[in-house]
DRENVEX-554712 format. One record per residue: residue in one letter; x, z, y of N, C-alpha, C in turn; residue number from 1. Coordinates in steps of 0.1 Angstrom, whole numbers, plus 5000, padded with zeros to 4 digits. Example, Ala and Ser with C-alpha at 12.3 -4.5 7.8 and 13.67 -1.06 7.14 Angstrom:
2
R  code   n_u   n_w   n_v  ca_u  ca_w  ca_v   c_u   c_w   c_v  pos
R     A  5132  5078  4943  5123  5078  4955  5132  5078  4967    1
R     S  5128  5071  4978  5137  5071  4989  5129  5079  5000    2
END
This chain:
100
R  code   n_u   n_w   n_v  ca_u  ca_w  ca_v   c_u   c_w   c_v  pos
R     X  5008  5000  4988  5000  5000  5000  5009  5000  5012    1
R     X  5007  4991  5024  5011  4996  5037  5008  5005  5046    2
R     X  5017  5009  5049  5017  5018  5059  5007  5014  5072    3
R     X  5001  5023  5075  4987  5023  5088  4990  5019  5101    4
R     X  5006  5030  5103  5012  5030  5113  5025  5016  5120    5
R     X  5027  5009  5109  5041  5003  5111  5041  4994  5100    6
R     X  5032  4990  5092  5029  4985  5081  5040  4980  5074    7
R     X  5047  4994  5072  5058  4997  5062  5053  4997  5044    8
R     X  5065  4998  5035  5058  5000  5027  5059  5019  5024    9
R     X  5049  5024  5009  5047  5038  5011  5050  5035  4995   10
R     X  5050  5050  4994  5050  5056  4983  5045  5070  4983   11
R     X  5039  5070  4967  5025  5082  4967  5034  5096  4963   12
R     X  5032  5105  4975  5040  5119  4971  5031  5126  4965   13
R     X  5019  5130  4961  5006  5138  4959  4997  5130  4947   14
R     X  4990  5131  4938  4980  5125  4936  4969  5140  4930   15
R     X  4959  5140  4931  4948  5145  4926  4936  5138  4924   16
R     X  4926  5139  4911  4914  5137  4909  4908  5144  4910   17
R     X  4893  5142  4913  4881  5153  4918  4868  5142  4910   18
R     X  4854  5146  4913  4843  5139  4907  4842  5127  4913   19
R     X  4845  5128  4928  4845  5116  4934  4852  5101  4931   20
R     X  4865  5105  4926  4876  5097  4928  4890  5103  4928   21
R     X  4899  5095  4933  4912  5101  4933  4916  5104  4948   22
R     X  4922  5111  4953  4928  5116  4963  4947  5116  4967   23
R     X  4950  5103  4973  4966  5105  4971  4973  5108  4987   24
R     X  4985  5113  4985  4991  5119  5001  5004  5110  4998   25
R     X  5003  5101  5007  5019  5089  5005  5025  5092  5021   26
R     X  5035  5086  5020  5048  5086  5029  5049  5071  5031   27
R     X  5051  5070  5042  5055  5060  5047  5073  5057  5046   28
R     X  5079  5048  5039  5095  5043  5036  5100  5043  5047   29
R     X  5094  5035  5056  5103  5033  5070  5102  5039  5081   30
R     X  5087  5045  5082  5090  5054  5095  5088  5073  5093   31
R     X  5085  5070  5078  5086  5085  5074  5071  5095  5078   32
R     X  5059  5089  5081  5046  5092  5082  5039  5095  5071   33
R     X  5035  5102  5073  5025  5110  5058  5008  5107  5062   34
R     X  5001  5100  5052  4986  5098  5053  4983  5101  5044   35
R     X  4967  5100  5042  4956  5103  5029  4955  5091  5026   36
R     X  4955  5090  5013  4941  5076  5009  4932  5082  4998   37
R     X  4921  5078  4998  4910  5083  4990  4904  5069  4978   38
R     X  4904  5073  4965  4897  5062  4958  4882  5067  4954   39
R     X  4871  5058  4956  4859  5066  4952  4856  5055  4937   40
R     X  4847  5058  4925  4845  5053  4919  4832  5039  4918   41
R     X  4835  5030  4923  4825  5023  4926  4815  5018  4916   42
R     X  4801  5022  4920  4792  5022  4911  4784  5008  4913   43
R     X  4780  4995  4905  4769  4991  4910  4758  4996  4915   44
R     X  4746  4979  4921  4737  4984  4926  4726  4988  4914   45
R     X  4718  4997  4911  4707  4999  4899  4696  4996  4909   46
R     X  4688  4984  4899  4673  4987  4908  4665  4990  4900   47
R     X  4652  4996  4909  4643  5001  4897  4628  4988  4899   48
R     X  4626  4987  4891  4613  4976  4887  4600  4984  4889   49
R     X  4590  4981  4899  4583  4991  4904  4569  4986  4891   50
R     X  4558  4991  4892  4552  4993  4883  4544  4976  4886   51
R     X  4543  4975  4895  4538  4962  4902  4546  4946  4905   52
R     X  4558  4948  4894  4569  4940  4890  4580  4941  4900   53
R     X  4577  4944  4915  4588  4946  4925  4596  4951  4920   54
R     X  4611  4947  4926  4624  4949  4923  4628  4958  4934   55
R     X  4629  4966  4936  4639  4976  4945  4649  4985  4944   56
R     X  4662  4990  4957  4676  4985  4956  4672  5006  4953   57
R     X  4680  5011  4941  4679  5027  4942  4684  5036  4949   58
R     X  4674  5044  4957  4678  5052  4967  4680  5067  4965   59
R     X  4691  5074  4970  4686  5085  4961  4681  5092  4974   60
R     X  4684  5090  4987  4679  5098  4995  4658  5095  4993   61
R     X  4655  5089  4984  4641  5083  4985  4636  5091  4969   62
R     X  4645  5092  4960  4644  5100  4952  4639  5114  4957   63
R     X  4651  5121  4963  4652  5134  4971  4639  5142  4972   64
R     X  4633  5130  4985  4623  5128  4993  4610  5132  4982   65
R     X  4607  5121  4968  4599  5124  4965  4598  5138  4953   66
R     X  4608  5143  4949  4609  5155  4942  4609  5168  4950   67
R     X  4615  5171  4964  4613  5178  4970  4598  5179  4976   68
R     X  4592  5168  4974  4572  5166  4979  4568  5176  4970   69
R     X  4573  5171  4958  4568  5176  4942  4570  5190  4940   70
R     X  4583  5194  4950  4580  5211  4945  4579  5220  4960   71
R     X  4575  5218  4970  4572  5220  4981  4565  5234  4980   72
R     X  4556  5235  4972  4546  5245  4971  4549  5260  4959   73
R     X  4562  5253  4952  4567  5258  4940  4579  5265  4946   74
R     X  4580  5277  4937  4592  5289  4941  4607  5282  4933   75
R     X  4612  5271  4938  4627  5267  4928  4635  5264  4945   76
R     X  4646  5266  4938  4660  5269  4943  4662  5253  4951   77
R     X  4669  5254  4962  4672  5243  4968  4684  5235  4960   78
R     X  4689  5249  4952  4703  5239  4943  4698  5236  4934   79
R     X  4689  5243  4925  4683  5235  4914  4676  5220  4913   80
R     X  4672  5217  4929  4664  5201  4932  4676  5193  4932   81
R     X  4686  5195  4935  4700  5190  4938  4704  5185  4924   82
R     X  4705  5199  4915  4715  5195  4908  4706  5186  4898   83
R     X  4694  5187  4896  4680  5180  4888  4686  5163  4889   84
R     X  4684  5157  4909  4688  5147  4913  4703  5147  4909   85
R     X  4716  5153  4914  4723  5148  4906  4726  5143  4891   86
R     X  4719  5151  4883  4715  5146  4864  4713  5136  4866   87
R     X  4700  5132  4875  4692  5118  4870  4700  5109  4876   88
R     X  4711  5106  4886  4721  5098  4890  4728  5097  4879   89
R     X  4733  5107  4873  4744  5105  4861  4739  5099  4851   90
R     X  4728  5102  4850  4717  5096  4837  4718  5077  4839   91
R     X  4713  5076  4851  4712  5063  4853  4725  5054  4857   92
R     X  4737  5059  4857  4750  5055  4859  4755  5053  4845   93
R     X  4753  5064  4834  4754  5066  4817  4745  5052  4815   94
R     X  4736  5050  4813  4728  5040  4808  4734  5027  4812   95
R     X  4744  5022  4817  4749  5013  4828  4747  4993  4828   96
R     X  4727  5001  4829  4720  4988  4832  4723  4989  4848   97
R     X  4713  4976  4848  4714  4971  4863  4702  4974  4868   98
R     X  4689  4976  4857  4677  4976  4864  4669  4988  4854   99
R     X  4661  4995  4861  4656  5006  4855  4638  5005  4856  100
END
């Protein structure tokens, strides 16, 4: 990778993984500059096929929306709606159609 600053070349002093992706801390060779770079795991797009044959692009903020409708009136945990929506991301990432 080049350098940001001087578009030197770098080399990676750090690397770490996390859920997201990788996380690396490189140096710049020629002017001696330290940056981040971040890898995220890139997922396709999943669409879901609505009941009325429409194809639409998956949202999770639209997900969210409609599960927290659903327990609105019910005594559950704001992490428990979270981590519910995160499963069903993973679920449909595991399955690794394009349309649901």
């Amino acid at each position: 990778m080049d350098c940001p600053y001087c578009l030197g070349k770098t080399r990676v002093t750090d690397k770490r993984g996390s859920p997201e992706g990788v996380r690396r801390r490189r140096e710049c060779l020629k002017c001696k500059k330290r940056f981040t770079t971040y890898e995220k795991i890139g997922r396709g797009d999943v669409y879901v096929i609505k009941k009325d044959g429409r194809r639409e692009k998956f949202s999770r903020e639209k997900l969210s929306a409609g599960v927290e409708r659903a327990f609105e009136k019910r005594p559950v945990a704001k992490e428990k709606i979270t981590k519910m929506i995160n499963e069903i991301e993973e679920q449909l990432a595991k399955r690794g159609k394009k349309e649901v």
